[in-house]
C-alpha positions as a Python dict, from the first residue, in 0.01 Angstrom:
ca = {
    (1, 'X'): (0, 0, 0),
    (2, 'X'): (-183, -237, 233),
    (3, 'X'): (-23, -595, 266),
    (4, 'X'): (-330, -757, 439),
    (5, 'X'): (-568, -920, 217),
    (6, 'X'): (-930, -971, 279),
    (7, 'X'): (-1038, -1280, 464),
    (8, 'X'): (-1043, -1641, 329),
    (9, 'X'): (-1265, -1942, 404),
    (10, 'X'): (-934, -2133, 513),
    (11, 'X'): (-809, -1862, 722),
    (12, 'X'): (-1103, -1737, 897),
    (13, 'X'): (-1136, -2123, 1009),
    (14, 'X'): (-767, -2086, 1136),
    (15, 'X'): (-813, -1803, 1312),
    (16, 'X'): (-1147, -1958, 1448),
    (17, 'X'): (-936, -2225, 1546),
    (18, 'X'): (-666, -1995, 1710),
    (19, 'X'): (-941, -1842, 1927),
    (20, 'X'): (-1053, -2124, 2020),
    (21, 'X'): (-684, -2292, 2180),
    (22, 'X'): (-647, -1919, 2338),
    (23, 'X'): (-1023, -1967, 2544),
    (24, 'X'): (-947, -2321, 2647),
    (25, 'X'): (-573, -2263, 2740),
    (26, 'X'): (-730, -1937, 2944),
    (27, 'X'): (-993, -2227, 3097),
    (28, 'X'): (-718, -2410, 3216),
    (29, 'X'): (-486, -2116, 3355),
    (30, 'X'): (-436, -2150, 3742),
    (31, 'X'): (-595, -1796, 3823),
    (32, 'X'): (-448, -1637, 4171),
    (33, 'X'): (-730, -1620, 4415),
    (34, 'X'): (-741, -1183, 4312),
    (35, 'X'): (-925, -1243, 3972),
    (36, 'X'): (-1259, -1172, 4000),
    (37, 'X'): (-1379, -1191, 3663),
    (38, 'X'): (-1160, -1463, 3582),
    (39, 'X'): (-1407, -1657, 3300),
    (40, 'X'): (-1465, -1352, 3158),
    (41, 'X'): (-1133, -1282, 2870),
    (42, 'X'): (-1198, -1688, 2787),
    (43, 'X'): (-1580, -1692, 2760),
    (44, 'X'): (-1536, -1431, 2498),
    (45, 'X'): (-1302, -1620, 2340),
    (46, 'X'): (-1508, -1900, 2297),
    (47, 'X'): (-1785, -1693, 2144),
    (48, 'X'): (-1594, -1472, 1927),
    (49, 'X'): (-1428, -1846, 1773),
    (50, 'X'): (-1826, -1957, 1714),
    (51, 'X'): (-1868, -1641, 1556),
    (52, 'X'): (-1579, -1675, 1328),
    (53, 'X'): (-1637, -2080, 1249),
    (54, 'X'): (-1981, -1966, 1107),
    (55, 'X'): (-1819, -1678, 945),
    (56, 'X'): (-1557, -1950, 740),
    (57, 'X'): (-1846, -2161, 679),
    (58, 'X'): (-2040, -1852, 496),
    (59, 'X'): (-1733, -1723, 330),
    (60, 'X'): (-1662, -2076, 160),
    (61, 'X'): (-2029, -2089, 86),
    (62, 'X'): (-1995, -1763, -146),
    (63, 'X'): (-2071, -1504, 47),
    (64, 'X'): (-1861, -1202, 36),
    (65, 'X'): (-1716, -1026, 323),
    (66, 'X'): (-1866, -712, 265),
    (67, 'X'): (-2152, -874, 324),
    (68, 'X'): (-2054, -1044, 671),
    (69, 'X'): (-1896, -741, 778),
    (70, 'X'): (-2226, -556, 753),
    (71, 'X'): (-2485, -427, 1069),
    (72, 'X'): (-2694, -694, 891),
    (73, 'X'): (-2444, -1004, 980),
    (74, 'X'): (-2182, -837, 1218),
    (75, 'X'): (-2110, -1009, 1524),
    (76, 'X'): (-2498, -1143, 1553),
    (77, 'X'): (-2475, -1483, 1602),
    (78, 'X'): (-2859, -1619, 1548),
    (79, 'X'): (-2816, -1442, 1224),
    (80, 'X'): (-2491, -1591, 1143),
    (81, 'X'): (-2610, -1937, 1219),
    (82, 'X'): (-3003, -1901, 1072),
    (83, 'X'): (-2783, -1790, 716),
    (84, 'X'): (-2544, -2084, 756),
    (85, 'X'): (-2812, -2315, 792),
    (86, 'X'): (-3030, -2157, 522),
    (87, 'X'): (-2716, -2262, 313),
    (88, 'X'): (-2698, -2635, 445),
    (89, 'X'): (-2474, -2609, 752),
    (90, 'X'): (-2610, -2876, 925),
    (91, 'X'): (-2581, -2764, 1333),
    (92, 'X'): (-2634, -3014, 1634),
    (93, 'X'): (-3007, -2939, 1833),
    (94, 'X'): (-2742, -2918, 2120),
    (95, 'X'): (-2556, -2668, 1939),
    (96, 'X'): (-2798, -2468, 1840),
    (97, 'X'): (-2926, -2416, 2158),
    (98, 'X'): (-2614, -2358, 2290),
    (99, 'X'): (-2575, -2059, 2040),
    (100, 'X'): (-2919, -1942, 2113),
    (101, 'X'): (-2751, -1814, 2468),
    (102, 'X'): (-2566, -1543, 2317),
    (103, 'X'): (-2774, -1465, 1991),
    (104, 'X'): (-2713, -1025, 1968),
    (105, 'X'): (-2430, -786, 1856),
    (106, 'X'): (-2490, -611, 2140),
    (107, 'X'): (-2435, -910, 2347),
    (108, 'X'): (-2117, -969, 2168),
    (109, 'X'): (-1989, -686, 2249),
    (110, 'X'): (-2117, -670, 2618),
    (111, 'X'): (-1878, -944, 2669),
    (112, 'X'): (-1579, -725, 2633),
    (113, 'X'): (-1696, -458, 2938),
    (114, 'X'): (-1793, -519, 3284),
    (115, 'X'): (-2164, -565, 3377),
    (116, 'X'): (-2289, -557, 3698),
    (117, 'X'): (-2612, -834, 3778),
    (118, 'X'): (-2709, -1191, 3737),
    (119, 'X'): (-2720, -1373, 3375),
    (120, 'X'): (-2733, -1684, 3274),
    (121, 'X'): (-2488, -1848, 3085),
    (122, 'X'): (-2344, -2200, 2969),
    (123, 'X'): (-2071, -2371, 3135),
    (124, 'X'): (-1761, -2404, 2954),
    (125, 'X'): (-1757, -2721, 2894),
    (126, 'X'): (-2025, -2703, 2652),
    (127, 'X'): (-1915, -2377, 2452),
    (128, 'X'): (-1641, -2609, 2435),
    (129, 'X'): (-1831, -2884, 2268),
    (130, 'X'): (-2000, -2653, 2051),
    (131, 'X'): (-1639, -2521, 1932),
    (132, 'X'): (-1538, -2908, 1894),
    (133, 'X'): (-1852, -2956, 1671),
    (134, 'X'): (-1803, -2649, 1479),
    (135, 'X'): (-1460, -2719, 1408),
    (136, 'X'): (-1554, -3070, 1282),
    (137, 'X'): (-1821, -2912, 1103),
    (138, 'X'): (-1709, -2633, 925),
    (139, 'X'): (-1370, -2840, 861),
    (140, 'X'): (-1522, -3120, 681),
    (141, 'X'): (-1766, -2833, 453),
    (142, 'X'): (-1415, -2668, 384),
    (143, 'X'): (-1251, -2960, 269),
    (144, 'X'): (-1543, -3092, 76),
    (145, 'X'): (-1597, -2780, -71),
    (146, 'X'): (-1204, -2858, -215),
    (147, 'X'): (-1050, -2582, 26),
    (148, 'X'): (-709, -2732, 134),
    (149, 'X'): (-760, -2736, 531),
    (150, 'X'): (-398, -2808, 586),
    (151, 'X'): (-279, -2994, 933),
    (152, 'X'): (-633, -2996, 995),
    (153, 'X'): (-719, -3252, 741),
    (154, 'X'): (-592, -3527, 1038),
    (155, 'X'): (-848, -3406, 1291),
    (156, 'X'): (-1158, -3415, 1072),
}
């Protein structure tokens, strides 16, 4: 017998949330001057909390998790957000081109392992905003939606 239950709208936004406070408290670490990849545990932090705000948003919009947890959906975030929106999440430009950086699973998941070469990729500050504007976002659809957001309710 299994005591985890499948995934909520409310608690997919917490743990959104939870991944989110882990990436900026990782921003604001004092590294030792040995790091060298010292961005990269909190940028995919910040990602993997987009991924999962737009994941809350979809789950409180109906759709099951089957679904989400499918090749189709998966960790693909220009799918994610192009089915959020097609169900009247309504993102900032700045946000969606923000999101539009890091749009593949594939990419997703290169986050996690070391790759050698030159990319281009946002500064922190403005994943950040995105995972603000998410969080304000997805929060208010939760709550309007009549999905108790808890200690949340204050912030949004």
């Amino acid at each position: 017998m299994s005591l985890f239950t499948d995934a909520s709208p409310i608690g997919t936004f917490n743990y959104a949330h939870s991944f989110w406070g882990a990436a900026r408290a990782l921003d604001r670490l004092d590294w030792e001057d040995r790091e060298t990849h010292s961005d990269s545990p909190a940028e995919f932090l910040y990602w993997h909390s987009i991924e999962l705000f737009l994941k809350a948003y979809l789950l409180a919009d109906g759709m099951d998790l089957k679904t989400l947890r499918s090749r189709d959906y998966g960790h693909d975030l220009a799918v994610l957000t192009a089915e959020a929106k097609k169900r009247g999440l309504q993102l900032t430009s700045k946000d969606e081109g923000l999101i539009s950086f890091m749009p593949t699973t594939a990419d997703m998941i290169d986050l996690r392992y070391l790759k050698v070469g030159v990319k281009t990729v946002p500064e922190f500050f403005e994943i950040e905003a995105t995972c603000a504007s998410l969080y304000s976002l997805v929060g208010a659809e939760l709550k309007a939606r009549g999905i108790g957001i808890g200690f949340h309710a204050g912030r949004i």
